[in-house]
C-alpha positions in Angstrom: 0.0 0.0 0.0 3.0 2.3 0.0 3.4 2.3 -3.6 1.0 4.7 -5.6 0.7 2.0 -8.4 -0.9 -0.3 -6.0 -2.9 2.1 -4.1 -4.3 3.7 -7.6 -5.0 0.1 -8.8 -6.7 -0.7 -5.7 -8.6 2.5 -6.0 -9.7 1.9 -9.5 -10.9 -1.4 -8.8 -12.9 -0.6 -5.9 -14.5 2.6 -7.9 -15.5 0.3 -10.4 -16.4 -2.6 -8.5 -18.8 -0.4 -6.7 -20.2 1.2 -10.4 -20.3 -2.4 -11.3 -22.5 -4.1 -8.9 -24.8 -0.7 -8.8 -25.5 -0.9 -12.3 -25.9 -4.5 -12.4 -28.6 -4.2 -8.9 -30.3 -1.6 -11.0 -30.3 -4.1 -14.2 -31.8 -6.7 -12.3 -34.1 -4.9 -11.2 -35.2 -3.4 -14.2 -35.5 -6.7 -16.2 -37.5 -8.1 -13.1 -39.8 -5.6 -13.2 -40.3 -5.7 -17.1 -40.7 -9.3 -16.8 -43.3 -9.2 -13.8 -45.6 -6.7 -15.7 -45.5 -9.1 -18.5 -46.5 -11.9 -16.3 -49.1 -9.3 -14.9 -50.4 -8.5 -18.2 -50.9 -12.3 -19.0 -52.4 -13.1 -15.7 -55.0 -10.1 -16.0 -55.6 -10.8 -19.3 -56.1 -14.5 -18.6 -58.7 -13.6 -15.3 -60.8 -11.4 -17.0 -61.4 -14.2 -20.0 -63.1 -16.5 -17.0 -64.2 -13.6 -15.5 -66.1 -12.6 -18.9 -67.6 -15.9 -19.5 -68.9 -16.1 -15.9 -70.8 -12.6 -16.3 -72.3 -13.8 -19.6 -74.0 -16.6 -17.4 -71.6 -19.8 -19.1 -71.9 -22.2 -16.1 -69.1 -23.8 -14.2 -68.9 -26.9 -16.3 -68.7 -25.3 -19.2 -65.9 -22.8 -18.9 -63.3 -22.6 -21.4 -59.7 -23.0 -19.1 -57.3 -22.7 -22.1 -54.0 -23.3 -21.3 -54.6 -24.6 -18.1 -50.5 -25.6 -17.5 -49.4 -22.2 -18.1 -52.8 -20.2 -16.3 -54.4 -22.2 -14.1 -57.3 -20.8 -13.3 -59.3 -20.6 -9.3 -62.7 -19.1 -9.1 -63.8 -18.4 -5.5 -67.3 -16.9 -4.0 -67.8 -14.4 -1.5 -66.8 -16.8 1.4 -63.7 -17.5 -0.4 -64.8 -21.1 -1.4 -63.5 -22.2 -3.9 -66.2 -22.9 -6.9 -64.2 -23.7 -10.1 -60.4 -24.9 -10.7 -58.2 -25.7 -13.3 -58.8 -29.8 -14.2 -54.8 -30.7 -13.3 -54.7 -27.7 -10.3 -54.1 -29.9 -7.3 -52.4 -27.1 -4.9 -52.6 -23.0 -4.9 -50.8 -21.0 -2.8 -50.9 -17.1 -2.7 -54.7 -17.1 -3.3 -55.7 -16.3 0.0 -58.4 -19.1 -0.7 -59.3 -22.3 1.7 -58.6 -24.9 -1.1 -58.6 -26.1 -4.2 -61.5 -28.6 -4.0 -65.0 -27.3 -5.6 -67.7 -26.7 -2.9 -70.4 -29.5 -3.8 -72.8 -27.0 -4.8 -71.1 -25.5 -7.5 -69.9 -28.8 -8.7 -68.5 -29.3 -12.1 -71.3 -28.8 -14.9 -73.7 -26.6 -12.1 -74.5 -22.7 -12.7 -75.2 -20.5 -9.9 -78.1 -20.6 -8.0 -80.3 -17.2 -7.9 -81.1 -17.9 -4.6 -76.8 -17.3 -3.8 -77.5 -14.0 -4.8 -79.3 -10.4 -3.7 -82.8 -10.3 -3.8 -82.8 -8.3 -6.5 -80.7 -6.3 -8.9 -81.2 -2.7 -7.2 -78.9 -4.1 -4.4 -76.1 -5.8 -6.4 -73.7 -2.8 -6.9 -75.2 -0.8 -3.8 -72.5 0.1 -2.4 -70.0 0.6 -5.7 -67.2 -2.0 -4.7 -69.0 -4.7 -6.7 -69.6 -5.0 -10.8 -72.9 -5.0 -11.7 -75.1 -7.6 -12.9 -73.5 -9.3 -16.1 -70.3 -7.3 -15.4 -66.7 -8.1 -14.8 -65.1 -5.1 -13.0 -63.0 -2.4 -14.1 -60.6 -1.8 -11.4 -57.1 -2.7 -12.1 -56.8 -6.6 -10.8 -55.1 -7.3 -7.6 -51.8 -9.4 -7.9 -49.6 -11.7 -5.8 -47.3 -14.1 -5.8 -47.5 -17.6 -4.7 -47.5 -21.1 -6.2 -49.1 -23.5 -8.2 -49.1 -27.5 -8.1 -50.4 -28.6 -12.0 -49.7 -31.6 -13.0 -47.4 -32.7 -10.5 -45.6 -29.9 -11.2 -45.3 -26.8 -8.4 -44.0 -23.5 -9.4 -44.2 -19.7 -9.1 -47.0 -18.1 -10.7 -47.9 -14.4 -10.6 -51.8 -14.1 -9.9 -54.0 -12.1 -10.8 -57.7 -11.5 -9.1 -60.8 -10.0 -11.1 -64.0 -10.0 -9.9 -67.6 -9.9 -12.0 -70.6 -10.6 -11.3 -73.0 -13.6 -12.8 -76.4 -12.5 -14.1 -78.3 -14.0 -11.3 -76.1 -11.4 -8.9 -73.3 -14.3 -7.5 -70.1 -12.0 -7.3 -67.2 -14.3 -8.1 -63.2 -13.8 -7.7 -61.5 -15.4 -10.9 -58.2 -16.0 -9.8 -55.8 -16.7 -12.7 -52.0 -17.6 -13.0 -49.1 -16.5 -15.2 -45.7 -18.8 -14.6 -42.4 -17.1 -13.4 -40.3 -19.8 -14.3 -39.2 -17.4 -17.7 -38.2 -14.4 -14.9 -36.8 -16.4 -12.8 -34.5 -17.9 -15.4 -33.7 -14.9 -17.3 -33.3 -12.9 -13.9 -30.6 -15.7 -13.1 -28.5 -16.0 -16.4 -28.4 -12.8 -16.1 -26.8 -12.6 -12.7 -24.8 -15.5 -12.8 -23.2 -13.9 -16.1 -22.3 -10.6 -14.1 -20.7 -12.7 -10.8 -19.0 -14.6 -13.5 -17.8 -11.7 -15.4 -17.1 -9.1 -12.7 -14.4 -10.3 -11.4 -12.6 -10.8 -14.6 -13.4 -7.5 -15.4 -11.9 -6.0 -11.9 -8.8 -7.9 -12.7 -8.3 -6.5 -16.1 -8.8 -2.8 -14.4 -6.3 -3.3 -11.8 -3.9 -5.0 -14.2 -4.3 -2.2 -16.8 -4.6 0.3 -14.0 -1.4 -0.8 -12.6 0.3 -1.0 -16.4 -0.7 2.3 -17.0 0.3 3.9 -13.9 3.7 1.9 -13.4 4.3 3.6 -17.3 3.2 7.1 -16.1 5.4 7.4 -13.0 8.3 5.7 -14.8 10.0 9.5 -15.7 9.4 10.0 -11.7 11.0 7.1 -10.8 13.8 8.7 -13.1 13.8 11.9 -11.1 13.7 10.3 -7.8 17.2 8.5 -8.8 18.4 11.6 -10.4 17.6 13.3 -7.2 19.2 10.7 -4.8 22.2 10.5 -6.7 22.3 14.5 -6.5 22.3 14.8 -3.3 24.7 11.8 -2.7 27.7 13.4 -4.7 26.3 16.7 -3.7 26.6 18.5 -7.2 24.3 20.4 -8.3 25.4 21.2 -11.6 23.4 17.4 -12.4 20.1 17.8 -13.6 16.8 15.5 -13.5 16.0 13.5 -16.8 12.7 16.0 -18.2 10.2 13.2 -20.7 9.2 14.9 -24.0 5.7 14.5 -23.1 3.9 18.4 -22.0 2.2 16.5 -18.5 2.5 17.5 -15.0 5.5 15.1 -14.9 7.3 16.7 -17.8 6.4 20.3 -15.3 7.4 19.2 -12.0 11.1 17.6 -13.7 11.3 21.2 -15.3 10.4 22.8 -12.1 12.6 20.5 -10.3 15.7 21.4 -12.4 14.7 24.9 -11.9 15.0 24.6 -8.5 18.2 23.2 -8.8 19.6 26.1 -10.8 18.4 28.4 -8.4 19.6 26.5 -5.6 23.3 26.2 -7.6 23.7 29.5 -8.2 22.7 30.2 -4.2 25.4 28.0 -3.0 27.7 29.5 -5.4 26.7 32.6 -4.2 27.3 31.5 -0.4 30.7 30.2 -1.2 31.8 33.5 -3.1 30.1 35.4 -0.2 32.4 33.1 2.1 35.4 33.6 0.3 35.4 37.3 -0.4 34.2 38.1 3.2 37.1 35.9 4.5 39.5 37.8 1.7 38.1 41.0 3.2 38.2 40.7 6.7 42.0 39.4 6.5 43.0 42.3 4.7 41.9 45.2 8.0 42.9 42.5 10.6 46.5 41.7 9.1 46.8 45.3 9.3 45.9 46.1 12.1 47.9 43.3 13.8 50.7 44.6 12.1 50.1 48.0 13.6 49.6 46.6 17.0 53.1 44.5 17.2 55.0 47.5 15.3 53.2 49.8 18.1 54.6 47.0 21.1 58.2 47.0 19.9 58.3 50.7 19.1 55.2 52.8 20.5 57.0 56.0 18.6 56.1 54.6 15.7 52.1 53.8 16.5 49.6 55.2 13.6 46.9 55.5 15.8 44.9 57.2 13.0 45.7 53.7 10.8 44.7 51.4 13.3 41.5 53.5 14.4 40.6 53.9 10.3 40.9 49.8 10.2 39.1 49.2 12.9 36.6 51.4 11.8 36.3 49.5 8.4 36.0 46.2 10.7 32.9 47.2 12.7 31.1 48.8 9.2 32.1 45.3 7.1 30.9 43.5 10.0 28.0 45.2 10.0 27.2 44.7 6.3 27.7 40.9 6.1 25.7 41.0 9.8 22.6 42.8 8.0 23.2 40.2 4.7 23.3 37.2 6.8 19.5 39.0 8.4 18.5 39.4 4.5 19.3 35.9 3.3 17.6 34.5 6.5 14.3 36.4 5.2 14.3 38.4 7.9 11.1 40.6 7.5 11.3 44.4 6.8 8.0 45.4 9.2 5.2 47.1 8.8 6.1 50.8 10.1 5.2 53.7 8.2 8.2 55.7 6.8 8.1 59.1 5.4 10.6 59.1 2.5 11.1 62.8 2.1 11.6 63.2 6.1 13.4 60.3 6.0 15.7 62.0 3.0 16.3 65.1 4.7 17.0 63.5 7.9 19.6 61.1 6.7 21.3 64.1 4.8 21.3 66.9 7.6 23.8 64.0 9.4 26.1 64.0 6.8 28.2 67.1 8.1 31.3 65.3 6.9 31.1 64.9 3.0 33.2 66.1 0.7 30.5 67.6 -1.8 27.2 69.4 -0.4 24.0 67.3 -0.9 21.1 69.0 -2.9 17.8 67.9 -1.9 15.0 68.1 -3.8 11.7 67.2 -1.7 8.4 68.9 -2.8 6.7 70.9 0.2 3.3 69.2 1.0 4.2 66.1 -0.5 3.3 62.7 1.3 5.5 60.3 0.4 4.5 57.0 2.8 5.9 53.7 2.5 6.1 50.8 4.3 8.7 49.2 5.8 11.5 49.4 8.1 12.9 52.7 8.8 16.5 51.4 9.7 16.9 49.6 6.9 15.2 52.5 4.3 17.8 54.6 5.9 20.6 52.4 5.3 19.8 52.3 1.5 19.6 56.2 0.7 22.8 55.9 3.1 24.5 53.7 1.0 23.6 55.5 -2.4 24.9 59.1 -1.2 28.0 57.2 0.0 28.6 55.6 -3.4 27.8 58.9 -4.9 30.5 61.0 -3.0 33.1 58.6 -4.0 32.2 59.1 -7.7 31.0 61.8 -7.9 33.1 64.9 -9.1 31.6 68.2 -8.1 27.9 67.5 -7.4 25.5 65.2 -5.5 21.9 65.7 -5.9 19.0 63.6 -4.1 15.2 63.8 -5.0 12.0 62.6 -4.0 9.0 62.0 -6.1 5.9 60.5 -6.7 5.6 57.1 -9.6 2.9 56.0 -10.3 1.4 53.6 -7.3 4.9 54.0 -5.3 7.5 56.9 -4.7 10.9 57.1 -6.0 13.7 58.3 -4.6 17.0 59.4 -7.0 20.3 59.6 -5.9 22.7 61.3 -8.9 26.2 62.3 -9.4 28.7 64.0 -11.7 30.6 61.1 -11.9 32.1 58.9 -14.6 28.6 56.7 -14.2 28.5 53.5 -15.0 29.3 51.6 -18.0 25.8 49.9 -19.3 27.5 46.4 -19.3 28.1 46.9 -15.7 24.3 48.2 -14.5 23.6 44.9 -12.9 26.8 43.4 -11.8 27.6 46.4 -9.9 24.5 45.2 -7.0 26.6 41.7 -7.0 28.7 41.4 -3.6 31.9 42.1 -3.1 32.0 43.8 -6.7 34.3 46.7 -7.1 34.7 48.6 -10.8 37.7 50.4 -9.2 39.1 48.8 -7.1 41.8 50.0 -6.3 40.3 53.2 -5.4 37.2 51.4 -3.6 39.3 49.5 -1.5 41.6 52.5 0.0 38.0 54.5 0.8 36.9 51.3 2.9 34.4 50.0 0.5 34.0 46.2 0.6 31.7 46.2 -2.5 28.4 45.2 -0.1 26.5 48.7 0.2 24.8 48.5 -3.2 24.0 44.9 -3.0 22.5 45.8 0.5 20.6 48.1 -1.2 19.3 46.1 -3.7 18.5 43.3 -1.8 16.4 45.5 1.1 14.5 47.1 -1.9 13.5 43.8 -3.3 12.5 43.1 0.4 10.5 45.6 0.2 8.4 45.2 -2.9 10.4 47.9 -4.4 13.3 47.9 -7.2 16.6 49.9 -7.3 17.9 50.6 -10.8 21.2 52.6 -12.1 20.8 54.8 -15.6 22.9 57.7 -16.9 21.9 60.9 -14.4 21.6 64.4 -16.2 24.6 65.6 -15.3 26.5 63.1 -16.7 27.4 60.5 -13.6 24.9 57.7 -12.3 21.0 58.0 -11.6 20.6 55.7 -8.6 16.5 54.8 -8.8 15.2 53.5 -5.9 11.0 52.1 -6.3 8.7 51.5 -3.9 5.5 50.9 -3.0 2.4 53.0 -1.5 0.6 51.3 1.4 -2.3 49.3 -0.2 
């Protein structure tokens, strides 16, 4: 039961086991029923043929039983006597009648006596549940089952009862007989072919079932082997077999190498991350041990300034791969409102120690709300005005605008700007396009990949053009509250 082939054979086979025998129950009992009202019909039509004769006054002996094997034929009185039989009816069951033996007054050859009747005709059909005089009724005939002994012979029989009425008044109950023997035999060839052939048929479904699904999950099968000899060897440059055919096999094997070129390219990115944090957090220590033992042997010699500026550099790289490690952990980035332009003018009235003056360009009465986390917002305009003033040559300009459903917030420069081949490597990690330059200003290439990364966190995007004055446009996207 652990295997989905035998579970969806199993499945199958009971679903249409249980169709199965509910459409052969309702067949059965269809047929039955068409073959009772035929049995019906030929009892009714049988009765009222006696019952026709006796209203037109034929007496007993001369009745004309045709067919007395397949109808036999019982004729009772009001007392439930019986008064006329079949010649070879020996036993009747189902009747409701106290034998089969003629009462000696209505003997074989004897018509009814007047005096077994009403007085007169006025009180024959009184009271509307009899036929007239010389009638047979109208009423649909009642019917039962029971049995028949003709002949020797005792089977089922479907009865039918119609009454009439003799011309001297005697109301008489012809009961006549249709065999069941053709039902019964029909009903039961039929029945013994469907427990017969159902459970051939529910072998066939749960062998084809079982063909058919063993065939459909052999590409997963080839996935699942794919998978464990993936994670085995642990490289995740393999990739699972994909079948030509456009199921939701052939999607989940396309899905499933998809995952597995995502989930490459984040180890590779962990292991670079690894590597060039390691290669950058050497570099400040070294020096700074260096400083430290020169400072021991000679303390005239000390570059306090150096070993500060490292240290310094230490605590902001830590920082950045701290606030990363946060990020790749899918940290959340809250739900606090944040004022953009406040935030913009706040985070550039700190900034008393640039080299260039910031120009801000805010609109008055503007409501710029997003949301999100205001530490995090702050650290990504931070980060753009810092790339900015090492770029930039004369100018650094900031702005604050509304876009559409979100706000945007530009950060431009004088700069050389950046090569359009470069626009998106330049928010990989540890990516320097100087660096040289980057490296002796303390820049670890993390503040624009910060950025990036707490934008997307954000719902928002941060994009790099050509700014107006000639450097880089810095665009950062993001979101009104819903």
């Amino acid at each position: 039961m652990r295997s989905v082939r035998a579970r969806a054979a199993i499945g199958a086979t009971l679903v249409v086991a249980v169709a199965l025998v509910a459409a052969g129950l309702a067949v059965l009992l269809v047929l039955r029923a068409n073959l009772t009202d035929q049995a019906d019909l030929q009892a009714e039509v049988a009765a009222r043929e006696v019952a026709g004769q006796l209203a037109t006054g034929t007496p007993y002996g001369e009745l004309e039983l045709d067919d007395e094997e397949d109808h036999p034929v019982q004729v009772t009185d009001e007392e439930g006597r019986a008064v006329v039989v079949s010649k070879d009816l020996r036993a009747i069951t189902g009747t409701g009648t106290s034998g089969v033996t003629p009462v000696p007054s209505a003997s074989a050859g004897a018509s009814p006596s007047p005096g077994d009747g009403d007085d007169d005709d006025a009180d024959d059909d009184d009271d509307g549940s009899r036929p007239g005089r010389g009638e047979v009724s109208s009423d649909d005939p009642d019917f039962s089952d029971g049995t028949a002994t003709v002949d020797g012979t005792t089977a089922d029989y479907r009865f039918a009862a119609v009454e009439a009425t003799t011309p001297d008044g005697v109301t008489l109950t012809v009961y006549a007989g249709a065999p069941l023997a053709a039902e019964q035999e029909a009903v039961n060839t039929v029945r013994g072919a469907m427990l017969t052939g159902l459970p051939l048929l529910l072998v066939v479904v749960a062998g084809v079932t079982w063909l058919v699904t063993r065939r459909a999950l052999r590409p997963v099968e080839g996935i699942r082997r794919e998978m464990a000899a993936i994670t085995a060897s642990e490289d995740l440059a393999r990739r699972v077999p994909e079948p030509g055919s456009r199921d939701e096999i052939a999607a989940l094997a396309r899905t499933t190498n998809e995952t597995l070129t995502v989930l490459e390219a984040s180890v590779e990115r962990q292991r670079r991350f690894v590597a060039d944090a390691s290669h950058e957090l050497r570099s400040p220590i070294a020096s700074l041990r260096t400083q430290l033992e020169v400072a021991e042997a000679h303390p005239e010699l000390l570059d306090l300034p150096g070993a500060v500026a490292d240290t310094v550099r230490l605590q902001v790289l830590a920082a950045d791969l701290l606030l990363l490690a946060r990020l790749d952990a899918g940290e959340k980035p809250g739900s606090a409102t944040v004022e953009l332009g406040a935030l913009v003018r706040e985070e550039v009235s700190q900034r008393t120690g640039d080299r260039i003056a910031v120009s801000v360009e805010v609109p008055q009465g503007g409501a710029f709300e997003v949301n999100g986390s205001r530490g995090q917002l702050s650290r990504v305009i931070g980060n753009l005005l810092d790339n900015a003033q090492r770029h930039a040559e004369g100018s650094v300009a900031v702005s604050v605008a509304a876009d559409g459903r979100g706000v945007r917030v530009e950060v431009r420069d004088d700069g050389a700007g950046v090569p359009e081949d470069e626009r998106e490597r330049i928010f990989e990690r540890f990516v320097r396009l100087d660096d040289a330059r980057s490296r002796d200003d303390g820049g670890a290439g993390l503040g624009l990949a910060i950025a990036r990364d707490v934008a997307s966190r954000h719902g928002g995007t941060l994009t790099v053009d050509r700014a107006a004055e000639g450097g880089a446009a810095f665009r950062l996207w993001l979101p009104r509250p819903a």
